[in-house]
Residue, then its C-alpha position, 0 to 999 in steps of 0.5 A: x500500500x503507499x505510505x499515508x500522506x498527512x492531510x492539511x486540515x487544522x485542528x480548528x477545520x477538524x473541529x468545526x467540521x464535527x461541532x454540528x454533530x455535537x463532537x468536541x473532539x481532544x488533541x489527542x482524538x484529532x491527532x487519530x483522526x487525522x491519522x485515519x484520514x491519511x490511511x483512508x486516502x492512501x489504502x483508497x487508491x488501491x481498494x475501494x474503501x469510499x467514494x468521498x475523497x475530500x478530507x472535510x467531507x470525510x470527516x463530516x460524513x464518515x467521523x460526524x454520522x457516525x459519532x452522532x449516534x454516541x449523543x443518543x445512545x450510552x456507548x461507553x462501556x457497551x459492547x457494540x457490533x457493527x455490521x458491514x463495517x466497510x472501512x470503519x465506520x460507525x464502529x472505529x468513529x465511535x471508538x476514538x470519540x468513546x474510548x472504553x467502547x468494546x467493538x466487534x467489526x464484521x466485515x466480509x472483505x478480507x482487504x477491507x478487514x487488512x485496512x481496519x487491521x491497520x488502523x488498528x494497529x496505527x491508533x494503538x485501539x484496544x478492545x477492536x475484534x475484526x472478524x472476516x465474514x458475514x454476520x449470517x455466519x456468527x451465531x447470535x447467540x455468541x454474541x451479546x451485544x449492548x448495540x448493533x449499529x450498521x451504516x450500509x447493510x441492506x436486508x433489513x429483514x434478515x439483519x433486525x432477525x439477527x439482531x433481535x437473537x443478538x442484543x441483550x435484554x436491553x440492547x438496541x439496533x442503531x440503522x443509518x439509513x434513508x427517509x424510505x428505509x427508515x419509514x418501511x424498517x419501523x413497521x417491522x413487527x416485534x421491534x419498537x422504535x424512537x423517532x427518526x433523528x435527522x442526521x445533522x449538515x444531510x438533507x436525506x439520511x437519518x438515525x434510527x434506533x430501535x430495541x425488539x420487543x421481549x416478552x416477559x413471561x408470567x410466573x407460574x401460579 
């Protein structure tokens, strides 16, 4: 892979990009931010890991969507999945921004996972599984999380059927999706759902999350 360049962006250019997501990042967070940035363009060129290449915009899109959700779900300390990961995003966006996150990232593409590996391995990130396969092959049962977040799965159907085995008693499914999805996902029976939240700086893309319905069972008389 070529070697990462630096991006010439000022912590005050990093900064006002994620301040209407209600992110105020550290040095320290800026400096990881930076440096996964740098690795995002360099890996890019010879996989495709995203189609914005313009270091703002990759900050506002990917860092801010994706750490957006840490203002509406406790994700200190929590175990969350993420689903698709692609190149990271939401799981190590959350994860630099709430370092005690213990994060799974599933993702099918093994040159994919080589790219999360190595920031990884760059952002010295503890508590970070990669695992290289389909989420269909991971046995809910295994799991236990607290959240499963995905930015681009389709399938919904089968990824809430997944999740709802997954998540623990009060887990939650964080969807970064469209107005359309989102309106045809919260009809999905068993899961119950809080009101879309328009993604900050987007026209079109929202968060939504959800917890699935368990029911409790009565005590024998």
């Amino acid at each position: 892979m070529p070697p990462p360049e630096s991006i010439s962006l000022t912590d005050l250019q990093i900064k006002d990009a994620l301040s209407p997501f209600g992110v105020i990042p550290s040095d320290a967070q800026i400096r990881q931010i930076r440096t996964y940035v740098a690795l995002l363009l360099a890996w890019n060129r010879s996989i495709s890991l995203t189609a914005i290449t313009t270091p703002l915009e990759i900050i506002e899109r990917h860092f801010g969507e994706s750490i957006f959700a840490g203002q509406k779900l406790p994700v200190e300390n929590c175990r969350l999945v993420d689903i698709g990961t692609g190149a990271g995003f939401p799981g190590l966006a959350l994860k630099i921004a709430f370092p005690g996150l213990r994060l799974d990232l599933v993702e099918s593409n093994k040159k994919k996972c080589a790219f999360l590996a190595e920031v990884k391995r760059a952002l010295a990130l503890s508590d970070v599984d990669i695992y290289a396969k389909r989420y269909e092959d991971i046995r809910p049962g295994d799991v236990s999380a607290d959240i499963v977040a995905s930015r681009a799965v389709g399938g919904f159907k089968d990824l809430l059927r997944w999740s709802s085995a997954a998540l623990g008693f009060r887990g939650h499914v964080a969807l970064w999706v469209g107005s359309e999805d989102s309106a045809q996902i919260m009809q999905t029976l068993g899961w119950t759902w809080q009101p879309p939240e328009h993604l900050p700086e987007s026209e079109r893309r929202f968060l939504l999350i959800g917890r699935p319905i368990h029911e409790v069972r009565k005590p024998d008389n």
